[in-house]
C-alpha positions in Angstrom: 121.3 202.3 193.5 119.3 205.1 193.6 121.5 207.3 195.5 124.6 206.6 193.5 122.4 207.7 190.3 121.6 210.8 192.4 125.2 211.0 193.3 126.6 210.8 189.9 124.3 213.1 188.1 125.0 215.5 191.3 128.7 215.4 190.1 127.9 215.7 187.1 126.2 219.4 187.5 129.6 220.4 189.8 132.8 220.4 187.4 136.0 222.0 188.9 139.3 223.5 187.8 141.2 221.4 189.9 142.5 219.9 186.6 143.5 223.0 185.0 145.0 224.3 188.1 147.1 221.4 188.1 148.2 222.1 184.5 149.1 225.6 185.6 151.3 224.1 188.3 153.0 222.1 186.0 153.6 225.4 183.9 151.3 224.9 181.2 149.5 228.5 181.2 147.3 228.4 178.7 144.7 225.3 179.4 142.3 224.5 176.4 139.2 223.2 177.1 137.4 220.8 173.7 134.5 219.3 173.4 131.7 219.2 170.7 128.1 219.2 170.1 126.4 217.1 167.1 128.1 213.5 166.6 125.2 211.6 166.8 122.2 212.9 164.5 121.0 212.4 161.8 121.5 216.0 159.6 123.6 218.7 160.1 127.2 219.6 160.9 129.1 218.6 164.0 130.9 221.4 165.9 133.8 221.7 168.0 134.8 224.3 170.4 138.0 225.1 172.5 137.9 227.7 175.6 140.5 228.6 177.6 139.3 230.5 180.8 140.9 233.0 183.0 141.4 231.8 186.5 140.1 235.2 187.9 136.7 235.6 185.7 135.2 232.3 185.6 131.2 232.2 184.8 129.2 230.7 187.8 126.8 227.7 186.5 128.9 226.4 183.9 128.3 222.7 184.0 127.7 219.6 180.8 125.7 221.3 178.4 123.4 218.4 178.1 122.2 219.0 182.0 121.4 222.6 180.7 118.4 223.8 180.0 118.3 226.4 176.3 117.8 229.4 178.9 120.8 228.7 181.1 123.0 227.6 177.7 122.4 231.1 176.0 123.3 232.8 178.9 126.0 230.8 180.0 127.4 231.2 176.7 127.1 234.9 176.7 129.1 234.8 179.7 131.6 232.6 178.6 132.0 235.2 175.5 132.3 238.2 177.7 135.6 236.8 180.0 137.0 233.5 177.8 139.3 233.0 174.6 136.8 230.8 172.5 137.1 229.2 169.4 134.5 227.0 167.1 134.8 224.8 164.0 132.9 223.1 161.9 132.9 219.5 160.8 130.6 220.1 157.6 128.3 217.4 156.5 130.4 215.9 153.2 133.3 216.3 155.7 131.3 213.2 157.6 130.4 211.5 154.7 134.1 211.6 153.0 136.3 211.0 156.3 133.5 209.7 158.9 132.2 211.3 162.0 134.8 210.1 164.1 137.4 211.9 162.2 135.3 214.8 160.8 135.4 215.4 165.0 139.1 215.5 165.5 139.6 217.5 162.5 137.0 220.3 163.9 138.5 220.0 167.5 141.9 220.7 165.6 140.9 223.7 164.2 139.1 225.2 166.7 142.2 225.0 169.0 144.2 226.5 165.9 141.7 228.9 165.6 142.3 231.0 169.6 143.4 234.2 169.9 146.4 233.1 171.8 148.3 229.9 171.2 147.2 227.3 174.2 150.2 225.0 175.2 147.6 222.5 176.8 144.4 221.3 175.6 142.3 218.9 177.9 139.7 217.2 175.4 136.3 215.3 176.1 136.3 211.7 175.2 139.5 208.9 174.4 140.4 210.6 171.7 143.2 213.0 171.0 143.4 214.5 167.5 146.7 214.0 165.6 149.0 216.9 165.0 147.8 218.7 167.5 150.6 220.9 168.1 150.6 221.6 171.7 150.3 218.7 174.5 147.0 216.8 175.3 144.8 214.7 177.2 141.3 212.9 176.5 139.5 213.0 179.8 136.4 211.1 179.9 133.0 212.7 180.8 135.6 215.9 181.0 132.6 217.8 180.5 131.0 216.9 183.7 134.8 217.4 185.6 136.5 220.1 184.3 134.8 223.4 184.1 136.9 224.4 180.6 135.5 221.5 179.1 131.9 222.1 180.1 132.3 226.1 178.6 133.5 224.3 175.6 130.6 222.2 175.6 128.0 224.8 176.0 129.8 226.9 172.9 129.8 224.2 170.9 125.8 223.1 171.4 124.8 226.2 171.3 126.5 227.4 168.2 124.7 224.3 166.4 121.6 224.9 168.0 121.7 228.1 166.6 122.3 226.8 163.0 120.2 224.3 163.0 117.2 226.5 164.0 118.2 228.7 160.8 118.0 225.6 158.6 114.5 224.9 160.1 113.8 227.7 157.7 115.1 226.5 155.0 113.8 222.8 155.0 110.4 223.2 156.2 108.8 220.4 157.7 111.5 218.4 158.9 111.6 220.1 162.4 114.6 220.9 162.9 114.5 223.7 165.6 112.9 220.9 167.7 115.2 217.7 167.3 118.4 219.6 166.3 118.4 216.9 163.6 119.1 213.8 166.1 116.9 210.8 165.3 113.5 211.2 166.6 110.4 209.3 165.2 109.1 212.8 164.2 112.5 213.5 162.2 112.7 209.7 160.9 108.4 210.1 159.7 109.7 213.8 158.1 112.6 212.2 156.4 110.4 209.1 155.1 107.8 211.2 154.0 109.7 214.2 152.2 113.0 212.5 151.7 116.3 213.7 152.3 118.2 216.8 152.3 121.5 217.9 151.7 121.6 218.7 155.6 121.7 214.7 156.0 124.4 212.6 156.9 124.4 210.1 153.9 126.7 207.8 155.5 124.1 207.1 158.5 122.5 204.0 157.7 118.9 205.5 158.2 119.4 208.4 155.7 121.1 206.3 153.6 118.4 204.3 152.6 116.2 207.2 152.3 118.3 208.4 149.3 118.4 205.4 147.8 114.9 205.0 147.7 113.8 208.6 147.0 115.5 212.1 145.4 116.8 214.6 148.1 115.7 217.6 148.3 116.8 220.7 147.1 116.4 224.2 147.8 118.0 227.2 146.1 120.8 229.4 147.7 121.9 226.3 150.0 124.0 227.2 153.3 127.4 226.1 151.6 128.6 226.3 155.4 126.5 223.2 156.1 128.3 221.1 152.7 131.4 222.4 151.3 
């Protein structure tokens, strides 16, 4: 048991562009990578990125963002900046409370593909879900992140673009620590969110914040990042 642990997370670290190489065959030139960063906590905004790389300038390193530590993200994305087509969007927080986070996702992964420099005819997508309308041919891969080395760029884009953001809100909500737990439920964030009661930044339609603000006011702070709630 132990080695196969060791053997998956081994694989994990090691994506490939066997996949996208494949898709070139097959004559789709332009291969999108899309994943995102941010489904699960508690506050903020979840983003999606698409990267499509060139065959001839691909970053060394690039793996799951998850297995990377903030040192090898930022430089990784750096990299990924210098030699990539890249695109991000936003799924802003009323976005998640009006449509859900499932479909605040697909909408974000949707414009982020729109949103390349050039038009990708394939996008390879982490998870079982492809977004509707798309406009070009798809396919969900699961754990894509750990397999195909697009996917993992788009991964790293996309966590460290809402790292990024949330460290900035840390500054505007003091005391909910924010640069730390990027907003995902921790018992510091859940004590913080008791204590001085809920933000704007928070997901209302999670069940935990959701009983915060109907117990207690949120809090408000002037010139709000309209990025984080239009």
């Amino acid at each position: 048991m132990v080695a196969a642990a060791e053997s998956l997370a081994q694989s994990r670290a090691n994506p490939h562009f066997h996949v996208e190489l494949g898709l070139h065959a097959d004559g789709f030139r332009r291969v999108a990578g899309i994943d995102e960063a941010g489904r699960g906590p508690l506050a903020g905004p979840v983003v999606a990125a698409a990267v499509v790389l060139d065959p001839r300038c691909i970053p060394p390193g690039l793996a799951d963002s998850k297995l990377l530590k903030h040192e090898q993200r930022e430089a990784l994305f750096a990299a990924i900046c210098d030699c990539a087509d890249i695109s991000f969007a936003f799924g802003c927080v009323s976005t998640v409370d009006r449509i859900n986070i499932r479909e605040a996702t697909l909408a974000a992964m949707r414009r982020a593909l729109k949103g390349l420099s050039h038009r990708a005819d394939m996008a390879i997508i982490d998870g079982r879900d492809v977004p509707k309308r798309l406009g070009v041919d798809a396919r969900a891969i699961i754990d894509g992140d750990a397999i195909c080395l697009s996917i993992a760029a788009a991964s790293i884009i996309a966590k460290v673009i809402r790292d990024r953001l949330m460290t900035r809100c840390d500054t505007i909500y003091e005391g909910y620590g924010l640069a730390s737990h990027k907003g995902y439920s921790t018992k510091a964030h859940q004590s913080a969110l008791t204590t001085l009661g809920p933000t704007p930044l928070h997901r209302r339609s999670f069940a935990p914040v959701r009983a915060c603000f109907e117990k207690m006011e949120p809090v408000l702070v002037p010139e709000e990042p309209t990025l984080l709630f239009a």
